[in-house]
DRENPA-3360 file (N, C-alpha, C; in nm, 2 decimals, always signed):
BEGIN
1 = XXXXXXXX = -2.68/+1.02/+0.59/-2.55/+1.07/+0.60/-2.47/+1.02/+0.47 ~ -2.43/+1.14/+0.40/-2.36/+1.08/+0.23/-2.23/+0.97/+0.27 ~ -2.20/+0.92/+0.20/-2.05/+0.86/+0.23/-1.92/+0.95/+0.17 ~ -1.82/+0.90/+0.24/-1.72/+0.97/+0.22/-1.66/+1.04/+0.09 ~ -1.67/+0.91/+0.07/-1.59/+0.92/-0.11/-1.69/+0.91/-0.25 ~ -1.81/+0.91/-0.19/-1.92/+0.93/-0.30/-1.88/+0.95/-0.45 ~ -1.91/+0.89/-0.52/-1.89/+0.93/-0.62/-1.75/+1.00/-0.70 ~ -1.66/+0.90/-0.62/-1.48/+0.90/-0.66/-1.46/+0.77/-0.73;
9 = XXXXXXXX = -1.34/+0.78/-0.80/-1.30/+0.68/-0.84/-1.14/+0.67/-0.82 ~ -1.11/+0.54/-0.71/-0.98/+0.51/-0.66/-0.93/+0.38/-0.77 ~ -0.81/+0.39/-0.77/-0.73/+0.28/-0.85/-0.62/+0.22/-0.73 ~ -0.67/+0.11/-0.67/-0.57/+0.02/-0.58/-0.46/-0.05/-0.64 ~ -0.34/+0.02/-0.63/-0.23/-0.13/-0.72/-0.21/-0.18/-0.60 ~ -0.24/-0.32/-0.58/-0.18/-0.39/-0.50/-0.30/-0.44/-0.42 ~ -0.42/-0.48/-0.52/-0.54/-0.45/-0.43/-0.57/-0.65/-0.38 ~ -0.56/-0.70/-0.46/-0.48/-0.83/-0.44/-0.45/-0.89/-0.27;
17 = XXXXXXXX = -0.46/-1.01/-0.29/-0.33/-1.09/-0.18/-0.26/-1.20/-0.26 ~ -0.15/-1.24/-0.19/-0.08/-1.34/-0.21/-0.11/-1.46/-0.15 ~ -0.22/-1.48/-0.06/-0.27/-1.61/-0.05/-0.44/-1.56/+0.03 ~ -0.46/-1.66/+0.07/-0.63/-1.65/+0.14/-0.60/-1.53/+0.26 ~ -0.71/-1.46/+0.31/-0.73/-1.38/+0.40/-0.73/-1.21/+0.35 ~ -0.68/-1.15/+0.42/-0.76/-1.02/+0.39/-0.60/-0.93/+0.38 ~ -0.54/-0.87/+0.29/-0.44/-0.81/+0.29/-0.50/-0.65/+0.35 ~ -0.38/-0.56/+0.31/-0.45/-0.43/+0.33/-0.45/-0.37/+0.19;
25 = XXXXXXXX = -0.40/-0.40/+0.10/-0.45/-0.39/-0.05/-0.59/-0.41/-0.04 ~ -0.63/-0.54/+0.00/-0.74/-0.55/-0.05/-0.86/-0.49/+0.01 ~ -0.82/-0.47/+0.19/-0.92/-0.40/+0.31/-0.97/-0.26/+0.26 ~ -0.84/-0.21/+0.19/-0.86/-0.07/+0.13/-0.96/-0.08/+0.07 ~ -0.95/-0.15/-0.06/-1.02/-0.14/-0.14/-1.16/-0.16/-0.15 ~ -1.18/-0.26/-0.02/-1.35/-0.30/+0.01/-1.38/-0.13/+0.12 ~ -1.30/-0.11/+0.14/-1.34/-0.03/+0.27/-1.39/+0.14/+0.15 ~ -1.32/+0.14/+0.07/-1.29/+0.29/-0.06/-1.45/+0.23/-0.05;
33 = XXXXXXXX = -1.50/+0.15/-0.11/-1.60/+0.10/-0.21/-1.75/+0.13/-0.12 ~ -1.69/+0.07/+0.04/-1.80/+0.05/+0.12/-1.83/+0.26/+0.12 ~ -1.76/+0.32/+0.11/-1.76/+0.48/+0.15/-1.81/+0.52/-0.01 ~ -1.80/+0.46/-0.09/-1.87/+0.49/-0.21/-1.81/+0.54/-0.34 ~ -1.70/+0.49/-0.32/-1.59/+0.48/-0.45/-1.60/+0.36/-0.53 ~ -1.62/+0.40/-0.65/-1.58/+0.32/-0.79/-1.45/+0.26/-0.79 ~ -1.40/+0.14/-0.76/-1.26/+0.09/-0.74/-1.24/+0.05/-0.84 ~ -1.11/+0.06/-0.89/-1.02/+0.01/-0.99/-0.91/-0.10/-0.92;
41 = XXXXXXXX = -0.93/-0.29/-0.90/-0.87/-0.35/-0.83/-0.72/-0.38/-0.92 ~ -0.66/-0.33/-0.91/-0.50/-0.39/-0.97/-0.40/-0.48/-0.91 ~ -0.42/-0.58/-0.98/-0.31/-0.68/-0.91/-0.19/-0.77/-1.02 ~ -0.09/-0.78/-0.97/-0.01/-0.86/-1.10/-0.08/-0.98/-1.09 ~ -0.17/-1.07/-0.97/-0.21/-1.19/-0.99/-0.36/-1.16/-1.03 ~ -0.40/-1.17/-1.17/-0.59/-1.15/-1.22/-0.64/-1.22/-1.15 ~ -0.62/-1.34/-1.11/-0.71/-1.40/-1.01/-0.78/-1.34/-0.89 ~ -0.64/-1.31/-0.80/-0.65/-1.23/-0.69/-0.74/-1.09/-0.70;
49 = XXXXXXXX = -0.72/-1.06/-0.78/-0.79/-0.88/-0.84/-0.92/-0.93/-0.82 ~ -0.94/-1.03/-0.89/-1.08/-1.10/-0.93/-1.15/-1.09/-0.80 ~ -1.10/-1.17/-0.74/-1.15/-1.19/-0.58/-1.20/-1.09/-0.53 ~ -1.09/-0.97/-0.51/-1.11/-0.83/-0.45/-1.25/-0.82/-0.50 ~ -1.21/-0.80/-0.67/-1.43/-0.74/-0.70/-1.48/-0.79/-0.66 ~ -1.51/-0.92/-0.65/-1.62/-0.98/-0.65/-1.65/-0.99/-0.49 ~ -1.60/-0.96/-0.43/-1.62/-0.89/-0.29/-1.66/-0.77/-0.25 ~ -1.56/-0.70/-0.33/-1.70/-0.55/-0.33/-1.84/-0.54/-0.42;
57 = XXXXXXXX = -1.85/-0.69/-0.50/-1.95/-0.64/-0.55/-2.08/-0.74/-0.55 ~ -1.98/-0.82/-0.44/-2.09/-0.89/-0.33/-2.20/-0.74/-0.22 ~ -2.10/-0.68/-0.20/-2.16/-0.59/-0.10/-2.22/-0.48/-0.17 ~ -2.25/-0.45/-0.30/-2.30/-0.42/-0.37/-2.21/-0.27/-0.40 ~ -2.10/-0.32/-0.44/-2.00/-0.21/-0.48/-2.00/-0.18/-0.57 ~ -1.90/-0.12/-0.63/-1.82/-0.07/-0.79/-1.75/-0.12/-0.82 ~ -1.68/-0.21/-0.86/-1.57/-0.23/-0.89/-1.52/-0.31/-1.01 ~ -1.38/-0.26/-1.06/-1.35/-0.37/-1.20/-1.22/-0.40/-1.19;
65 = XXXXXXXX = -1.15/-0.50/-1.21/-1.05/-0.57/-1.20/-1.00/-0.57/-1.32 ~ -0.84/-0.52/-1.27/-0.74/-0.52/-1.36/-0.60/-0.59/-1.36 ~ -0.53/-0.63/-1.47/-0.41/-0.76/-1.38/-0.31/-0.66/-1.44 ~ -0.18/-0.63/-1.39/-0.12/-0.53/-1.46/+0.00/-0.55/-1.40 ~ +0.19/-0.55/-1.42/+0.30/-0.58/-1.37/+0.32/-0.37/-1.35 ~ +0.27/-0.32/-1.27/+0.26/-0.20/-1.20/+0.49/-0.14/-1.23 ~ +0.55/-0.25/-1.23/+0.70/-0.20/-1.27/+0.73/-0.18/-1.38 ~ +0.61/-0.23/-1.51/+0.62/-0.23/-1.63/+0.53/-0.09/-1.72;
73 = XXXXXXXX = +0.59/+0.00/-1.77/+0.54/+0.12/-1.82/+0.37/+0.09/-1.88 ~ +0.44/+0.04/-2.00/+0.36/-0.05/-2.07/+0.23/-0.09/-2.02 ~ +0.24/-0.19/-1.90/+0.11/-0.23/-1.87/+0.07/-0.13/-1.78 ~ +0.10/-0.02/-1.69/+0.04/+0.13/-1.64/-0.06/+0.23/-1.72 ~ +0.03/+0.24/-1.83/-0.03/+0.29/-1.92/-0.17/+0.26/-1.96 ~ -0.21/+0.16/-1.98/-0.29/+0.04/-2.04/-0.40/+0.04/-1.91 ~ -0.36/-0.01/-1.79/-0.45/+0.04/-1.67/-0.51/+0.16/-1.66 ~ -0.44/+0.28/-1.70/-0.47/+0.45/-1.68/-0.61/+0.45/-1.73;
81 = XXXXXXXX = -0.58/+0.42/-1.88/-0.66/+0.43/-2.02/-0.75/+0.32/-1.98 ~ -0.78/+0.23/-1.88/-0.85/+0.11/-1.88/-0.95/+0.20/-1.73 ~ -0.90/+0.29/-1.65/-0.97/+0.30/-1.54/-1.04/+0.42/-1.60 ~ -0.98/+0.49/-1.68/-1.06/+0.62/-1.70/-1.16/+0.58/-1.83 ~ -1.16/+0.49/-1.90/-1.32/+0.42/-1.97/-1.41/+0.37/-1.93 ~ -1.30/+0.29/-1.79/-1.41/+0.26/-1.70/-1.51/+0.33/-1.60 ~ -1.49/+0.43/-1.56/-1.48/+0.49/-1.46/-1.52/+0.67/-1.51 ~ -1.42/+0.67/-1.62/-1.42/+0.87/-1.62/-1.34/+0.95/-1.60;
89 = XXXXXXXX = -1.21/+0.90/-1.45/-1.15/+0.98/-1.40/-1.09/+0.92/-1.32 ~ -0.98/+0.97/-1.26/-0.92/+0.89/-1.12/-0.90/+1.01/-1.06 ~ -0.99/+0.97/-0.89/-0.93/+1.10/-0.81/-0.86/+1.01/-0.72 ~ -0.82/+0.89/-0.69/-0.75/+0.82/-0.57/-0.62/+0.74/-0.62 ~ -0.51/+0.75/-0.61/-0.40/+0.64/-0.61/-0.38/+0.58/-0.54 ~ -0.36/+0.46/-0.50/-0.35/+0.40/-0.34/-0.22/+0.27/-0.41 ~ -0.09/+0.36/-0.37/+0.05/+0.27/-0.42/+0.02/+0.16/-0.31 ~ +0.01/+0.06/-0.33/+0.04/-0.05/-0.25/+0.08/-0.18/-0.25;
97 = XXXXXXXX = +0.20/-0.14/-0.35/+0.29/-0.26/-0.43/+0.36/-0.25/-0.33 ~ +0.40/-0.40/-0.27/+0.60/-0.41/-0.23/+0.59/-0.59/-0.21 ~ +0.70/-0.64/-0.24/+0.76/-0.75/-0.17/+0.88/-0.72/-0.08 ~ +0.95/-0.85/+0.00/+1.02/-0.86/+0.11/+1.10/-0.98/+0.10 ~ +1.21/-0.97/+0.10/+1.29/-1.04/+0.16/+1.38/-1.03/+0.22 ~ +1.42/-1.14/+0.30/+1.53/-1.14/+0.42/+1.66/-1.17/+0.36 ~ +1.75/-1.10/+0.43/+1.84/-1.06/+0.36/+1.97/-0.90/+0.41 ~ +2.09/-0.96/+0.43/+2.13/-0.83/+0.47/+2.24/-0.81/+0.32;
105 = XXXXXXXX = +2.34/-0.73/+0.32/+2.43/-0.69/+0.19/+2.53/-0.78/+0.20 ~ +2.57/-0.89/+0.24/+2.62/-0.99/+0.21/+2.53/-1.10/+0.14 ~ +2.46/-1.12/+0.20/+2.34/-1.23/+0.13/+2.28/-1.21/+0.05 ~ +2.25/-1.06/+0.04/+2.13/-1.05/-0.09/+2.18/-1.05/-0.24 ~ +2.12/-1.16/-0.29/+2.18/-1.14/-0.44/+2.16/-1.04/-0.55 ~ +2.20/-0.99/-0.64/+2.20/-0.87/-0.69/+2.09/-0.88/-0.77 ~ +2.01/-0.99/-0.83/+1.90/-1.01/-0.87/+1.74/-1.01/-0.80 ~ +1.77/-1.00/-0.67/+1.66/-1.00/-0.57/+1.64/-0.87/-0.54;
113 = XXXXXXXX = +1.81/-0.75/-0.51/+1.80/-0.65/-0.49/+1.72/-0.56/-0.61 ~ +1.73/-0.61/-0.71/+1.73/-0.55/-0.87/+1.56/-0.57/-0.84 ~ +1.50/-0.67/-0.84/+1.38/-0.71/-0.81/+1.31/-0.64/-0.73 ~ +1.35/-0.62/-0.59/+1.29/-0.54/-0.50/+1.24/-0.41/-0.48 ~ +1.41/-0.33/-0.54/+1.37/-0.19/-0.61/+1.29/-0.12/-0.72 ~ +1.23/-0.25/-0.76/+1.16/-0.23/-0.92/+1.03/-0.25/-0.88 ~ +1.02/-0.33/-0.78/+0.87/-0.36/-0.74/+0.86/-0.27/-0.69 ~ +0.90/-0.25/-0.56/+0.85/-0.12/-0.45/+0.88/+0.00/-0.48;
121 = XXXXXXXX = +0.97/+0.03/-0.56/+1.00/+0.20/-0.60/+0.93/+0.21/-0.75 ~ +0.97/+0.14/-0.84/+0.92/+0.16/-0.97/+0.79/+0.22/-1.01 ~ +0.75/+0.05/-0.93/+0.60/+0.10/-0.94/+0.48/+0.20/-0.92 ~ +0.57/+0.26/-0.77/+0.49/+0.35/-0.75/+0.53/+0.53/-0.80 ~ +0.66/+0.52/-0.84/+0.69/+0.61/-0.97/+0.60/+0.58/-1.07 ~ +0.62/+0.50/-1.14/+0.51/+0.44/-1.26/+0.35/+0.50/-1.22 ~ +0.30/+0.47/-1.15/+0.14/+0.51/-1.07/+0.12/+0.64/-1.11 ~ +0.25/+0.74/-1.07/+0.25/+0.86/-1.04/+0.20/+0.90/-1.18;
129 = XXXXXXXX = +0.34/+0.85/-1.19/+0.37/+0.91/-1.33/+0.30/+0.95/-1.43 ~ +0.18/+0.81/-1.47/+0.08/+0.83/-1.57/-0.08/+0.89/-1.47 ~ -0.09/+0.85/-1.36/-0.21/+0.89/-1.31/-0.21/+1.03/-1.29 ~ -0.10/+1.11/-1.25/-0.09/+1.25/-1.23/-0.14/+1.33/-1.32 ~ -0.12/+1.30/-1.49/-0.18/+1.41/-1.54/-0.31/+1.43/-1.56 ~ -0.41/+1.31/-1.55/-0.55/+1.30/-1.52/-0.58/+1.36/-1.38 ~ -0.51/+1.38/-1.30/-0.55/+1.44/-1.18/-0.54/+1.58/-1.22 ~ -0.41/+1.62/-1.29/-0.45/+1.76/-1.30/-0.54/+1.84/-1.40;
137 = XXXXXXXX = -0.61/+1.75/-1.48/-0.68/+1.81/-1.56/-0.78/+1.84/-1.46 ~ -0.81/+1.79/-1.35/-0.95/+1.79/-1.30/-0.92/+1.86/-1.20 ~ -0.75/+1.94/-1.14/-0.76/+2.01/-1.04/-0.72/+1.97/-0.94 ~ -0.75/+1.84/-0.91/-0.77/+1.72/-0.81/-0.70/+1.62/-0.78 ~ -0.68/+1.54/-0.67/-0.67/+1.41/-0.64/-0.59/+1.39/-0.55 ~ -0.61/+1.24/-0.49/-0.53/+1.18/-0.38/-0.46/+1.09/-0.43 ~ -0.33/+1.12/-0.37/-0.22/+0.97/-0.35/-0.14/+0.94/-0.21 ~ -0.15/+0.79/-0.23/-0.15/+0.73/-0.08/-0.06/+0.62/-0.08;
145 = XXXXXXXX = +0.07/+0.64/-0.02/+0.22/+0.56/-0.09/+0.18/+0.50/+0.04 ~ +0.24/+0.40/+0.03/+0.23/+0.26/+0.14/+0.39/+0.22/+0.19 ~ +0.42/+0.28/+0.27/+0.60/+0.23/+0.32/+0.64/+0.13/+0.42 ~ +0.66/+0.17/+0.52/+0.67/+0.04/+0.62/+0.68/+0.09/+0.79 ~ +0.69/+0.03/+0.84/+0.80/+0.10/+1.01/+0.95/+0.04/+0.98 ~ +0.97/-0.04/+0.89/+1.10/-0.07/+0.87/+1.17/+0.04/+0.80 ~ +1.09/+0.11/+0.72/+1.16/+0.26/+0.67/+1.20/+0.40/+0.79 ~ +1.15/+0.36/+0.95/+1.19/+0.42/+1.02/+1.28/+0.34/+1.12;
153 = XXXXXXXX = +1.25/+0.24/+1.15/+1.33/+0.17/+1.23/+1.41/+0.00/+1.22 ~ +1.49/-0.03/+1.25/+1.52/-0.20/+1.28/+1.45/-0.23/+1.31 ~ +1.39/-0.35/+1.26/+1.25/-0.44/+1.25/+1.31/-0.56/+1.34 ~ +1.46/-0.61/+1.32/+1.47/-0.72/+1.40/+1.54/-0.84/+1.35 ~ +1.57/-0.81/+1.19/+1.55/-0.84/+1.05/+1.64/-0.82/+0.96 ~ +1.70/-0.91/+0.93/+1.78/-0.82/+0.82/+1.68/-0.78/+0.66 ~ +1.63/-0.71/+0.63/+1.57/-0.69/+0.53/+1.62/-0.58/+0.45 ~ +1.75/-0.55/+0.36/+1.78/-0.43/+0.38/+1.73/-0.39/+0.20;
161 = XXXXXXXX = +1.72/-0.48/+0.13/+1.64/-0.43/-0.01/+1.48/-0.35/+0.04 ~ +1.42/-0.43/+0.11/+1.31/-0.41/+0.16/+1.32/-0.26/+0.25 ~ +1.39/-0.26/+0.34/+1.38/-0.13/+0.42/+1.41/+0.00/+0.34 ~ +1.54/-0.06/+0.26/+1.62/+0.06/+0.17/+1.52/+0.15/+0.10 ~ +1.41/+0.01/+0.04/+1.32/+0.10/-0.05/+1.18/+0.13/+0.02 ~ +1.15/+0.10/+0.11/+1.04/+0.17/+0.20/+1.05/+0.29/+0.27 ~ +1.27/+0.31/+0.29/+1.27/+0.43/+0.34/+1.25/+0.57/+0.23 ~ +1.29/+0.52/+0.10/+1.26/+0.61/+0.02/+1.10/+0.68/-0.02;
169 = XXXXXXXX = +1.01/+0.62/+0.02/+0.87/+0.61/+0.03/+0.83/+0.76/+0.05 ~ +0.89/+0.81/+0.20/+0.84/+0.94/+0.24/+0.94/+1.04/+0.15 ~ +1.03/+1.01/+0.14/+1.11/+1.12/+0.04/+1.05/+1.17/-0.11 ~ +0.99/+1.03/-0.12/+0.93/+1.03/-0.30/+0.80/+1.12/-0.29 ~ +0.70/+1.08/-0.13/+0.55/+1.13/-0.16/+0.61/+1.30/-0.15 ~ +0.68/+1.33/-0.03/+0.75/+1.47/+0.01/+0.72/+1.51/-0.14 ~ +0.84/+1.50/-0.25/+0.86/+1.57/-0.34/+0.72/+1.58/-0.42 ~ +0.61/+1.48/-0.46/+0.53/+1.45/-0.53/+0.36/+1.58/-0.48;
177 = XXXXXXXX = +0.37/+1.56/-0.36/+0.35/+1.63/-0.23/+0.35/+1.78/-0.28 ~ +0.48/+1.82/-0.26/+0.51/+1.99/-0.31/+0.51/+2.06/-0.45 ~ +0.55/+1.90/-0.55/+0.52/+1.97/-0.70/+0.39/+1.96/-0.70 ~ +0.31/+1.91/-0.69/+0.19/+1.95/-0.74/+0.06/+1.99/-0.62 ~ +0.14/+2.04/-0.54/+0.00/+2.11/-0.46/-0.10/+2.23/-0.53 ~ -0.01/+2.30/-0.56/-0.09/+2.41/-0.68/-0.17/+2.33/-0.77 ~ -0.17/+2.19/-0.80/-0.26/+2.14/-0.90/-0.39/+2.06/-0.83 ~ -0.37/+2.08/-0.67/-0.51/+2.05/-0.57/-0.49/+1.90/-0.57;
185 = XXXXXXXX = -0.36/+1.85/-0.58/-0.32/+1.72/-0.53/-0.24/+1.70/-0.42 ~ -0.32/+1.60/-0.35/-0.23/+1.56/-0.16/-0.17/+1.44/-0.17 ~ -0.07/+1.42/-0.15/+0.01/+1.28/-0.17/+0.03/+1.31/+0.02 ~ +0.03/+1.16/+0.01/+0.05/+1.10/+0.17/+0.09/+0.96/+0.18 ~ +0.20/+0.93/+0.33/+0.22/+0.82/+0.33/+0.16/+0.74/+0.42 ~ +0.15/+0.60/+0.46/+0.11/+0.55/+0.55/+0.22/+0.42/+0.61 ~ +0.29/+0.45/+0.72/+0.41/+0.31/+0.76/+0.30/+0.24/+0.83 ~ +0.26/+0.10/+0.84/+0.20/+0.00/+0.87/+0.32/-0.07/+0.96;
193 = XXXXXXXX = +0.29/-0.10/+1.06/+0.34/-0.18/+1.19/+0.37/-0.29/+1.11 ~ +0.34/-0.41/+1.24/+0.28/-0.53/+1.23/+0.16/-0.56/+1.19 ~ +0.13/-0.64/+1.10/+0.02/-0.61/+1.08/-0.01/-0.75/+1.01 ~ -0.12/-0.80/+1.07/-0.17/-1.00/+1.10/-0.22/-0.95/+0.88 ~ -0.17/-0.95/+0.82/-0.20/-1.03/+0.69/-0.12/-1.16/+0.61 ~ -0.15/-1.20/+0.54/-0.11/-1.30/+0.44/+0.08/-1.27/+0.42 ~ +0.11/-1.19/+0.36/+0.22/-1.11/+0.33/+0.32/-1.12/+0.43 ~ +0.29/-1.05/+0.58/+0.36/-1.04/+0.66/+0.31/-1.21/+0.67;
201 = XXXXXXXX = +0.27/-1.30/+0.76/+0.23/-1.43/+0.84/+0.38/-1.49/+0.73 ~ +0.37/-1.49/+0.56/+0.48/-1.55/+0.53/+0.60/-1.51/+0.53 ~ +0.61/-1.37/+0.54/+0.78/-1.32/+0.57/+0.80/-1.39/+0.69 ~ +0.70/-1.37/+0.83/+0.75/-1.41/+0.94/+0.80/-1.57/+0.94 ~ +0.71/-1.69/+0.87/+0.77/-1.77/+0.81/+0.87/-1.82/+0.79 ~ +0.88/-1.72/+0.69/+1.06/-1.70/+0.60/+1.14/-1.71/+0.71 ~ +1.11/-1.56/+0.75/+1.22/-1.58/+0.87/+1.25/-1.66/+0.98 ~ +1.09/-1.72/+1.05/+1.17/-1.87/+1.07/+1.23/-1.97/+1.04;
209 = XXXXXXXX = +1.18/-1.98/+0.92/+1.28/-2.13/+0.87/+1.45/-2.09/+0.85 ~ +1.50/-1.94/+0.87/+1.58/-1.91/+0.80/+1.70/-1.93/+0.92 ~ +1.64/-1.85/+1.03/+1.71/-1.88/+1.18/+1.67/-1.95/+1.28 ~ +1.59/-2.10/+1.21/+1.51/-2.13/+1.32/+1.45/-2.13/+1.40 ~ +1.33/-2.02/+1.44/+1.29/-2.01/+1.52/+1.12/-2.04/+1.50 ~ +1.09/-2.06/+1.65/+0.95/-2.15/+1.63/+0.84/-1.97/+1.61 ~ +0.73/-2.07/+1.56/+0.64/-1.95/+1.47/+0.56/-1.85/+1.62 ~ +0.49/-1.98/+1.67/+0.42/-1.90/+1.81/+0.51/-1.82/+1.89;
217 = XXXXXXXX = +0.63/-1.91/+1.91/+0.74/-1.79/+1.96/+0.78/-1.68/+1.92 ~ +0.82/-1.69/+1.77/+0.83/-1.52/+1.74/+0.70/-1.45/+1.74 ~ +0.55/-1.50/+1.72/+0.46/-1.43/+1.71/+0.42/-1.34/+1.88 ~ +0.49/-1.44/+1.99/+0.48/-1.36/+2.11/+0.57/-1.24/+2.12 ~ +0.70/-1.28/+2.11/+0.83/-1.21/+2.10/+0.77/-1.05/+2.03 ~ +0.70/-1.05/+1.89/+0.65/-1.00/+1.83/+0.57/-0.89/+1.89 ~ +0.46/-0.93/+1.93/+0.37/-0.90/+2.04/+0.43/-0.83/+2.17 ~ +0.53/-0.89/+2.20/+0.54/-0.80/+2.33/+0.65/-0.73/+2.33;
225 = XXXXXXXX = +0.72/-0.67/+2.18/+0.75/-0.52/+2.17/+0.62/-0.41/+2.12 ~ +0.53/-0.45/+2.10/+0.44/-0.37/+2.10/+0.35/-0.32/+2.18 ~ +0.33/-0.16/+2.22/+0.27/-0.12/+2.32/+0.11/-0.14/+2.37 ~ +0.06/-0.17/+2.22/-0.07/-0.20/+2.25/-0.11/-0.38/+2.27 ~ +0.02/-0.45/+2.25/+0.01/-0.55/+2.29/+0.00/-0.65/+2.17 ~ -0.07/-0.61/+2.08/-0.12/-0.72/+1.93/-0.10/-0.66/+1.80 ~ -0.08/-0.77/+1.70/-0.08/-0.71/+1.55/-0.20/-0.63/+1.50 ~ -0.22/-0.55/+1.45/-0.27/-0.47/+1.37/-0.34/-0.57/+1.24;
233 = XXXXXXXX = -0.44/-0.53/+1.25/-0.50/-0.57/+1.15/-0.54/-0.52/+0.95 ~ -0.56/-0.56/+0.85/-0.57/-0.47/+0.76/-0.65/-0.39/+0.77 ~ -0.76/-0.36/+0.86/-0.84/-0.31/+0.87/-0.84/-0.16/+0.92 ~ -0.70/-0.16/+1.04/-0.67/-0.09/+1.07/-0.58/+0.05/+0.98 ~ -0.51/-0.06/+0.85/-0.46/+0.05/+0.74/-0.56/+0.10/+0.65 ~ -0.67/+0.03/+0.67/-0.78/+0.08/+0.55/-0.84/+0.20/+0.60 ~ -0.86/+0.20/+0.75/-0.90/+0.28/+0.83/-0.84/+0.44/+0.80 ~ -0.67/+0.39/+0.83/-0.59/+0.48/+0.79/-0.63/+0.56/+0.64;
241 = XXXXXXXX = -0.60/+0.49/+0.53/-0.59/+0.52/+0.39/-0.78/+0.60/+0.38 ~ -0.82/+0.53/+0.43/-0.93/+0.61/+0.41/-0.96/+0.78/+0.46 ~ -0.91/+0.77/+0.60/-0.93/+0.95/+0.62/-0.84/+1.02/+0.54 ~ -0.73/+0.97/+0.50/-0.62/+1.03/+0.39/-0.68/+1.07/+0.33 ~ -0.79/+0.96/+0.22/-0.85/+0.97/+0.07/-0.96/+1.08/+0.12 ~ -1.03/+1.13/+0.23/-1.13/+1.15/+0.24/-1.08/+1.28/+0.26 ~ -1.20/+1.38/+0.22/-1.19/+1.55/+0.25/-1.15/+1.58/+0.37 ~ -1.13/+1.49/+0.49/-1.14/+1.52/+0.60/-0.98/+1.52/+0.63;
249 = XXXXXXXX = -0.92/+1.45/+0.58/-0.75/+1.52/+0.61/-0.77/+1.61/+0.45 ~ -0.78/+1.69/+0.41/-0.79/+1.83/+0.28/-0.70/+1.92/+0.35 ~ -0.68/+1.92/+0.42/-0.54/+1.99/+0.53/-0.40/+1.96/+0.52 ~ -0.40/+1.81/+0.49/-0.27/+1.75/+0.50/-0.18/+1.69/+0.38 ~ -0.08/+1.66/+0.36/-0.04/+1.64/+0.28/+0.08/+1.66/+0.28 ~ +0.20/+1.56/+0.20/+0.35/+1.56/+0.18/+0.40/+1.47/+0.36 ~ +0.29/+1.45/+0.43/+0.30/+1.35/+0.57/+0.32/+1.28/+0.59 ~ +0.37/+1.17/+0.69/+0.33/+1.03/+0.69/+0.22/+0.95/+0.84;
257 = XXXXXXXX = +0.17/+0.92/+0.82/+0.15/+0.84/+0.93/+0.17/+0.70/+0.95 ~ +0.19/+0.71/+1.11/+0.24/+0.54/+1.15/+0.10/+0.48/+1.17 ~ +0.11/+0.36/+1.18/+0.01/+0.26/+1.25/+0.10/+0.16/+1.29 ~ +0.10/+0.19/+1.40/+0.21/+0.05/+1.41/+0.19/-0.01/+1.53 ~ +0.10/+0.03/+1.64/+0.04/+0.01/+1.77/+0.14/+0.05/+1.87 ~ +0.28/+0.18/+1.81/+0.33/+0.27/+1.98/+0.46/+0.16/+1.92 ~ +0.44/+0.12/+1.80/+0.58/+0.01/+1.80/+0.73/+0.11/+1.82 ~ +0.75/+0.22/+1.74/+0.88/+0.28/+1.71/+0.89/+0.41/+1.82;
265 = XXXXX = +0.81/+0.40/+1.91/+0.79/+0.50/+2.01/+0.89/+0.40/+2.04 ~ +0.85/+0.29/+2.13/+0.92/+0.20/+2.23/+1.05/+0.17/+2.21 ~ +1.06/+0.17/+2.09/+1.18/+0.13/+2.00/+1.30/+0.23/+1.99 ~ +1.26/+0.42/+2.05/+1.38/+0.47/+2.05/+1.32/+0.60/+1.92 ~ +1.12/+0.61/+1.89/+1.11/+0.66/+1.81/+1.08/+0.84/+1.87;
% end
């Protein structure tokens, strides 16, 4: 049975974690690799990138690591031109840049707001920007924007840098989506729930120390607004990103899908 992605080459920004365990940056990226994609690991931290390969290429992957500030032209550029010597070509984008903080429009300082929008929107304009025209030379390709369930619903939270720019997520692939379908490119989104990684474990953190509240307690509280009962794993968005990347959604496109375990149904979705 061939694998999925045989003989593709995906470029993960965001392929990384911010501390030990398994992000969904990074699940992607083993999961592209395990289907038989040539991965391109991008992370602002080279260490962390590091990691990612050397994980798919424990399992006897593809893959080459790249460290790159994804909000900065400059270093995009330099990745493009770094994946396609590596590699040949890029048929996969997989945006999976964002940070988070708590915060409503009284508290957030204008330097954090300034920060947040540049990370999570820039960058994945930036992605587009230069990876697109190598897609159309070839006719081809996927892109796979990474948003949130906070771009559809109150999380619980004041996060409003964070939501503002997650909600923009599906509007951005939409348009990305319709200009270039004639050029046999599928942009798609994916909102992620709850979901047990590194990333989320320290927002929820954050947010306890911020209003006090104890960790196992919000992690139940957590849990039992959702319908399937538990956090979502990265495994479960890799899962996701993958039928996206794969011929097998070739149908779809300018969409989003949730994973969020029935979270924003319950919620009034």
């Amino acid at each position: 049975m061939s694998k999925r992605l045989e003989g593709r080459v995906a470029v993960v920004a965001g392929a990384g974690s911010i501390a030990s365990g398994m992000s969904n940056g990074r699940a992607s990226s083993i999961t592209y690799a395990r289907e038989g994609a040539k991965v391109v690991a991008v992370d602002l931290n080279e260490a962390s990138a590091e990691e990612t390969r050397k994980m798919i290429i424990d399992e006897g992957g593809e893959c080459v690591a790249f460290a790159a500030d994804m909000s900065n032209s400059s270093d995009v550029q330099v990745m493009v031109d770094f994946a396609v010597k590596s590699f040949g070509t890029i048929d996969l984008l997989h945006n999976n840049i964002g940070i988070v903080k708590t915060g409503g429009a009284l508290d957030t300082s204008e330097e954090d707001w300034d920060r947040i929008v540049s990370v999570n929107l820039k960058s994945m304009f930036l992605g587009c920007k230069y990876v697109i025209p190598v897609m159309e030379q070839q006719k081809r390709g996927v892109i796979i924007n990474v948003g949130s369930m906070a771009a559809l619903r109150w999380t619980g939270a004041p996060m409003l840098a964070y939501a503002t720019t997650k909600a923009a997520v599906p509007s951005f692939t939409r348009t990305i989506a319709m200009q270039f379908a004639g050029s046999g490119i599928r942009a798609n989104c994916i909102h992620p729930g709850v979901i047990d990684t590194p990333l989320n474990n320290a927002t929820a953190a954050s947010y306890g120390e911020t209003f006090k509240v104890d960790m196992a307690a919000l992690r139940a509280r957590r849990e039992a607004t959702i319908p399937l009962g538990k956090y979502g794993t990265a495994w479960d968005i890799a899962n996701a990103a993958l039928f996206l990347a794969s011929d097998e959604s070739q149908y779809i496109t300018g969409t989003e899908l949730v994973v969020d375990g029935g979270f924003i149904q319950r919620s009034g979705g």
